[in-house]
C-alpha positions, 0 to 999 in steps of 0.5 A: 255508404260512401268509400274514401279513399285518402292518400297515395303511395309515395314514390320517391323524390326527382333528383334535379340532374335526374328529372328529365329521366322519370316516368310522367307524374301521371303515368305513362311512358314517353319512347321518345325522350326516355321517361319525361317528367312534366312537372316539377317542383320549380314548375311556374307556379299560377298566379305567380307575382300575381300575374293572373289577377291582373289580367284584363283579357279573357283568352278561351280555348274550347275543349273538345275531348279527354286524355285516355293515354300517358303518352301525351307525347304523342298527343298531336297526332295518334287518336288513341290519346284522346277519347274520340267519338266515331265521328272524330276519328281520322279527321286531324282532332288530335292535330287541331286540338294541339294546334288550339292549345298552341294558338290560345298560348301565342296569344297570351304570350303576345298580352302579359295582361291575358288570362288564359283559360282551357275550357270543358267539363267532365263530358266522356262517361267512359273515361272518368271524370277526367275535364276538358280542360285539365286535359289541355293544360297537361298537353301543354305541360308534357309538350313544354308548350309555354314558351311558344314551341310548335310541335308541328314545325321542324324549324328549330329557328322559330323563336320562342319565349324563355320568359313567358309567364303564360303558365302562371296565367293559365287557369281551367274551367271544367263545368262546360258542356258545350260552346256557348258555356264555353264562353259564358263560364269562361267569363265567371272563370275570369271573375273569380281569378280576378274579382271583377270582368274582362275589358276583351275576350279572344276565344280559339277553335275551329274556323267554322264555328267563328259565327256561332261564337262570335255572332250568336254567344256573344250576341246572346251575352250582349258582349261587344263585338270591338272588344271580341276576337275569334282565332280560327285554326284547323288541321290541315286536309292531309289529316282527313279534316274536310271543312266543307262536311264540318261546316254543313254538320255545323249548321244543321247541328248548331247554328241553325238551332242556336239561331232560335234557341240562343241559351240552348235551353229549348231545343231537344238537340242543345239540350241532348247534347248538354245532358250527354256531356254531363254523365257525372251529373255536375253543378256548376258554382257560377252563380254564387261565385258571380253574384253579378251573372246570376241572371244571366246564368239562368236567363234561357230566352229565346228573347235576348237578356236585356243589357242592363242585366249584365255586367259588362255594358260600358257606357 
């Protein structure tokens, strides 16, 4: 039989002179600001004046783990926040994830007309099914992130944006497993927000994986590469982050095996890592929410999907 539980104890209501005093909406406790609350009720709410389906510019920030902590505060640099795998740990993940989210919202302040979309599924079994992506839009919330604020600076002269509107146009995507659905559902994302396709995709992650995104997913999606931008950050050597072991683990791990297997349907370690990252056995909507990309969505190769099969060629 199946248990529902409906409800949930209601804690009272946040004073407008008192909200800055309050323990986080999700718990936790923030030791540096007393209790901050993140979220309001004049919080910008999506799609406010229906910025976010007038957008034409896809933005992408690949996720790459879960919130385990309320103490998001101190999300930029302690670990135990995030759910790391051994691999991850001491090796500035928490710097470099902040740092994604903190470039993927310049970017969207720089173009009224972006849409940006945080991205990654349910993909830890120890943590519950808490997204990537949801994930990435709480940091940004809890650190006040969306007018352009760096975390990582002291210089309180850095301008910022009291006018953004990037919040409004800031979406989740939470099915992706790993980087080539990234990109591929990203692009579903932005044509259920805004019922037709981006004329530009800008995606942020880490420098080393510039050409498995920009030549192999974009490629195997035949999207262009004029109209593809690829941000690459990465958190300084000073917090155990070594580019050079990152980049080999990069091409033994994925370039070389999506250089033959570009849909990842084939090869015993994309599928691996594919089925580990979905522990709650979830189904992507996509092919129902873009008719258009049906095929693509099922399209497994190893031959390149023909472009009159997608719905982005321009003539």
């Amino acid at each position: 039989f199946v248990i529902f539980v409906i409800g949930a104890k209601r804690i009272g209501s946040v004073p407008d002179e008192q909200r800055q005093r309050f323990v986080h909406l999700r718990g936790g406790s923030n030791s540096h600001n007393m209790n901050l609350v993140w979220v309001h009720s004049d919080s910008q709410a999506f799609n406010e004046r229906s910025l976010a389906t007038q957008a034409t510019h896809l933005i992408i920030v690949a996720g790459h783990s879960v919130l385990i902590s309320g103490d998001i505060e101190d999300a930029a640099r302690d670990d135990s926040v995030w759910w790391l795998y051994d691999y991850q740990r001491n090796r500035g993940l928490p710097q470099a994830i902040v740092s994604h989210i903190q470039a993927g919202i310049k970017l969207a302040l720089e173009d009224e007309k972006s849409l940006l979309v945080f991205s990654g599924g349910e993909t830890r079994s120890q943590t519950g099914p808490e997204t990537e992506g949801g994930s990435y839009f709480r940091v940004a919330d809890a650190l006040q992130l969306w007018h352009g604020r760096d975390v990582f600076s002291n210089d309180e002269t850095i301008a910022t944006n009291e006018a953004s509107t990037v919040r409004a146009r800031t979406a989740t995507e939470e099915y992706a497993t790993d980087s080539f659905e990234n990109l591929l559902f990203s692009i579903c994302r932005f044509r259920e927000v805004t019922g037709t396709y981006p004329t530009k995709i800008s995606v942020v992650s880490f420098t080393f994986k510039q050409q498995r995104f920009e030549t192999l997913h974009a490629g195997a999606l035949q999207w262009a590469r004029n109209r593809f931008n690829y941000v690459g950050v990465d958190p300084p050597a000073s917090t155990g982050f070594n580019l050079e072991e990152s980049t080999e683990g990069e091409r033994k791990n994925s370039l070389v095996p999506f250089q033959t297997d570009p849909y990842g349907c084939h090869t015993d370690i994309l599928q691996q890592k594919r089925k580990e990252r979905n522990p709650y056995q979830r189904t992507a909507p996509y092919p129902l929410t873009c008719p258009e990309m049906k095929q693509l969505l099922s399209w497994c190769g190893p031959d390149l999907i023909p472009k009159s099969q997608v719905p982005w060629i321009m003539g």
